[in-house]
C-alpha positions as CSV (number, residue, x, y, z in Angstrom):
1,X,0.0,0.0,0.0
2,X,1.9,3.2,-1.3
3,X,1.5,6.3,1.3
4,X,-1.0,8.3,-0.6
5,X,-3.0,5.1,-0.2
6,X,-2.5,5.1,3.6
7,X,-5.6,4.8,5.6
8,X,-7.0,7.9,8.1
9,X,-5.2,7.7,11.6
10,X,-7.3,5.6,13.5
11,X,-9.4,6.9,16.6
12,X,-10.1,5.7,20.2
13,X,-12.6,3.6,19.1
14,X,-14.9,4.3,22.0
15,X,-16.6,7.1,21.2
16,X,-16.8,6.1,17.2
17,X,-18.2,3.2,18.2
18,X,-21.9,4.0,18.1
19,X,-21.0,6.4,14.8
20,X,-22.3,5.3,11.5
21,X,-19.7,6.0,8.5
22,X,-20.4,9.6,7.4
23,X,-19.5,8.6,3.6
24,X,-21.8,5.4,2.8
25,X,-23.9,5.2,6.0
26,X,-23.9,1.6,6.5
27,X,-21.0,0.6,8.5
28,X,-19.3,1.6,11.9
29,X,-16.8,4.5,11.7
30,X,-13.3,3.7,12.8
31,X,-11.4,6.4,11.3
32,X,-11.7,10.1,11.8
33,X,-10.3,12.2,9.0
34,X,-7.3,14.6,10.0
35,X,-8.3,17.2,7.6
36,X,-12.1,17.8,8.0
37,X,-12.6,15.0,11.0
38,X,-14.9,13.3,8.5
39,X,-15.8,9.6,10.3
40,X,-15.5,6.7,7.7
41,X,-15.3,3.1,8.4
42,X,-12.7,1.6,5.6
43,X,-10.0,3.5,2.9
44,X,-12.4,3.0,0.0
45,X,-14.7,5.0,1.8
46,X,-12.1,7.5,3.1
47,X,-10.6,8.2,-0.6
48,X,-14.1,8.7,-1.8
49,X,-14.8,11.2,1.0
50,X,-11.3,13.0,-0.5
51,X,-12.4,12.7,-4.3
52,X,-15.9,14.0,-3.8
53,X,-15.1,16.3,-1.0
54,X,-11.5,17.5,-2.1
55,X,-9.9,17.3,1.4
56,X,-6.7,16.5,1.3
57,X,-6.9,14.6,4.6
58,X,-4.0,15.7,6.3
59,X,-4.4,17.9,9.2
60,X,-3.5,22.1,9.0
61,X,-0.3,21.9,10.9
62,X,-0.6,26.1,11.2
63,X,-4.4,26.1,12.5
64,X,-4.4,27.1,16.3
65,X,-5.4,24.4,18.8
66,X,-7.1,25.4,22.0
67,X,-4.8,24.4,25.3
68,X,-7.8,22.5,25.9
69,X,-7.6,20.2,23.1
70,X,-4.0,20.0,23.0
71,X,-3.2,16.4,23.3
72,X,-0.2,13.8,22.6
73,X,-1.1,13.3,18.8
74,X,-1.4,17.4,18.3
75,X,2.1,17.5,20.3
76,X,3.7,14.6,17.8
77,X,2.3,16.5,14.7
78,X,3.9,19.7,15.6
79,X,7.2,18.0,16.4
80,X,7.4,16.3,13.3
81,X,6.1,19.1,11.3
82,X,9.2,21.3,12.8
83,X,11.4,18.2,11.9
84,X,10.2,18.7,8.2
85,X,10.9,22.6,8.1
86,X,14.2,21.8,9.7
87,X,15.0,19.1,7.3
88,X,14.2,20.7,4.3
89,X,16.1,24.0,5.5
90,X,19.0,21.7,5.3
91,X,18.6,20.5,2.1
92,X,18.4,24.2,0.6
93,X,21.3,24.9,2.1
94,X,23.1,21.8,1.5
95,X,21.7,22.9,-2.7
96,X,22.9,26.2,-2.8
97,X,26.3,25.1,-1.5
98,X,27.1,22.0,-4.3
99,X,25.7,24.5,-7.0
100,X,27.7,27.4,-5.9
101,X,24.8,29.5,-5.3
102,X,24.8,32.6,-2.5
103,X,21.4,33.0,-0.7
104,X,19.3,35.4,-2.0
105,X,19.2,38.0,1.1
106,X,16.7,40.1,1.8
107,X,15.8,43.9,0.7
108,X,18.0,46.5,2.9
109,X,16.4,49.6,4.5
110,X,17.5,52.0,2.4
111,X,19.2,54.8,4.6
112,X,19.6,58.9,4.0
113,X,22.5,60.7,4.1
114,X,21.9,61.9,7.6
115,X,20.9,58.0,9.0
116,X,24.4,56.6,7.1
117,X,26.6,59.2,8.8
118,X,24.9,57.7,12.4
119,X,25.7,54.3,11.8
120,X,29.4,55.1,10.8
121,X,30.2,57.2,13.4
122,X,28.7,55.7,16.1
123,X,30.5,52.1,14.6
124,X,33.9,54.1,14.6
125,X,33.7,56.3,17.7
126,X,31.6,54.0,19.9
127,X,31.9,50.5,18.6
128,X,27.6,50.8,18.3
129,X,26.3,49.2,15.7
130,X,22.8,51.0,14.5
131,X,19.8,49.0,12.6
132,X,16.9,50.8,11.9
133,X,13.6,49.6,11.2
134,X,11.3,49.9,8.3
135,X,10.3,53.0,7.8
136,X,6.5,52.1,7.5
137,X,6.6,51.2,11.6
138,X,5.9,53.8,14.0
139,X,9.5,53.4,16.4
140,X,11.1,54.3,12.8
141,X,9.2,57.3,12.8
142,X,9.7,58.4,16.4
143,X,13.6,57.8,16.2
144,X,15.1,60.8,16.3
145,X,18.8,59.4,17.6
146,X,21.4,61.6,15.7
147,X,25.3,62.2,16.3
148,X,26.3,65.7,17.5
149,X,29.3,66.4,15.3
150,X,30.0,69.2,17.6
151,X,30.6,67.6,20.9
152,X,31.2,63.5,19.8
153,X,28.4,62.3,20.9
154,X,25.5,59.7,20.2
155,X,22.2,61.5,21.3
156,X,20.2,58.7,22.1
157,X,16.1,58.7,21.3
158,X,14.8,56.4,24.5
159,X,11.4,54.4,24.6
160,X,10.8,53.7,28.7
161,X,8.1,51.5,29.8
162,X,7.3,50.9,33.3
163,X,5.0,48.1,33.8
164,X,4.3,49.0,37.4
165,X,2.3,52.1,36.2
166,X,-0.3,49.8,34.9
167,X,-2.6,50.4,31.8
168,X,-2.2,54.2,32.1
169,X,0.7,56.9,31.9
170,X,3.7,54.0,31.9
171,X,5.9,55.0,28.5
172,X,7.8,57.7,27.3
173,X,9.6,58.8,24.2
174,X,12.8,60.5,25.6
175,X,15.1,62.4,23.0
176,X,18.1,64.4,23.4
177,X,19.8,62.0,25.7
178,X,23.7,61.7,25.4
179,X,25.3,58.8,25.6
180,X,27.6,60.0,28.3
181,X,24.8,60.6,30.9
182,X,23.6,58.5,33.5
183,X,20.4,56.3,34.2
184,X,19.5,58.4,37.3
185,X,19.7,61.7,34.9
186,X,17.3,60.1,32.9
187,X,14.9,59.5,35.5
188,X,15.5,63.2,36.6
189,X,14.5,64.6,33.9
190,X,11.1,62.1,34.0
191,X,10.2,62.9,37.5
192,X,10.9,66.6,37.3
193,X,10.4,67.9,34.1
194,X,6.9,67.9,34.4
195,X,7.0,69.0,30.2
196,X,6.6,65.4,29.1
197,X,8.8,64.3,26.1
198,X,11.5,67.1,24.9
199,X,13.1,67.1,21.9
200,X,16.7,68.0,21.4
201,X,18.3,71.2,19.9
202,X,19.2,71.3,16.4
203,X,22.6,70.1,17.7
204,X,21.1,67.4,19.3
205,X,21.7,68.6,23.2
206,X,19.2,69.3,25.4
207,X,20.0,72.2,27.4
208,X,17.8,71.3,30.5
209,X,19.0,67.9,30.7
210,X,21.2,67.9,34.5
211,X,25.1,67.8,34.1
212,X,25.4,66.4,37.4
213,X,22.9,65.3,40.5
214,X,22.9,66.6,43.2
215,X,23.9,64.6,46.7
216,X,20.8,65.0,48.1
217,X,18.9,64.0,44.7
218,X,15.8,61.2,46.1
219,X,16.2,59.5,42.9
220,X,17.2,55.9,43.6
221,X,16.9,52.7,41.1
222,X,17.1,49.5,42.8
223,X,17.6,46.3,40.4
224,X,16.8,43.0,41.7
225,X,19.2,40.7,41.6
226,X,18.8,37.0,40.1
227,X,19.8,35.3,43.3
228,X,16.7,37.2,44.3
């Protein structure tokens, strides 16, 4: 029996037991259909129930399973269907290589003038390597990081999220930050501006931002350690 002709994966018989055959209606099912869960009781009948019906019988290895119904055979299917993927990555690569063929790699985010001079400088001056994103996301669009030519200096645009806060006021878009200043400046300038998000000069430094804190400066940041 080749594999196409393989029979549906049989079923607990239990609860197919009282189940006529969906497909002729005379015998007991014993087979449930992977694809459309189709109950048929023999393989003629389950290859007429794929002719007539088109199923292919093989279940959707991407359609989402409830935790509820997530049971050995589901876990078995998605381990061999990883298997596969991993398999025939291999065999791509393992193509390519015997016919002297580079991998096709994917489209580059084209880059101004102005983004190119970033990622050199801060490669060569800070050892930082820059990616940006696509410019259709929205952190492309609120990325306003820039080198000061003036003073050296990466000028950092910050996302912060503090979960604590809850569903409300808990992230900020912080610009004009310099790479040479401190964690505890930053969280100065949140807990005192009281102007929200700044923007940077046309130099990139921000005036307002604090050179130093001051010793008596309540800002502390504790970070938990993993022993606990």
């Amino acid at each position: 029996m080749s594999e196409a002709e393989a029979p549906p994966a049989a079923t607990d018989p239990s609860p197919l037991a009282k189940s006529k055959c969906e497909q002729c209606n005379i015998h007991d099912a014993k087979y449930k259909c992977p694809g459309c869960l189709l109950q048929t009781c023999s393989l003629p009948c389950s290859k007429q129930h794929k002719i007539s019906s088109g199923c292919s019988g093989e279940r959707d290895k991407a359609k989402f399973v409830k935790r509820a119904e997530y049971d050995a055979n589901t876990l078995m299917s998605d381990y061999g269907f990883l298997q596969d993927l991993a398999r025939d990555c291999t065999n791509l690569s393992h193509d390519a290589e015997e016919r002297g063929v580079k991998g096709r790699q994917p489209p580059g985010i084209v880059l101004n003038r102005a983004q190119k001079n970033i990622v050199a400088r801060a490669k060569s001056e800070r050892q930082v390597y820059i990616r940006y994103m696509s410019p259709g996301i929205q952190r492309h669009k609120v990325n306003k990081t820039l080198w000061a030519s003036s003073r050296s200096r990466l000028v950092w645009t910050l996302e912060i999220v503090v979960p604590e806060l809850g569903a409300g006021l808990n992230k900020w878009i912080e610009t004009g930050f310099h790479d040479v200043c401190q964690v505890g400046d930053l969280w100065t300038r949140l807990l005192h501006s009281g102007r929200g998000p700044r923007r940077a000069d046309a130099d990139g430094f921000d005036e307002a931002l604090p050179r130093k804190r001051a010793r008596n400066d309540p800002v502390r940041i504790q970070l938990t350690s993993d022993d606990g």
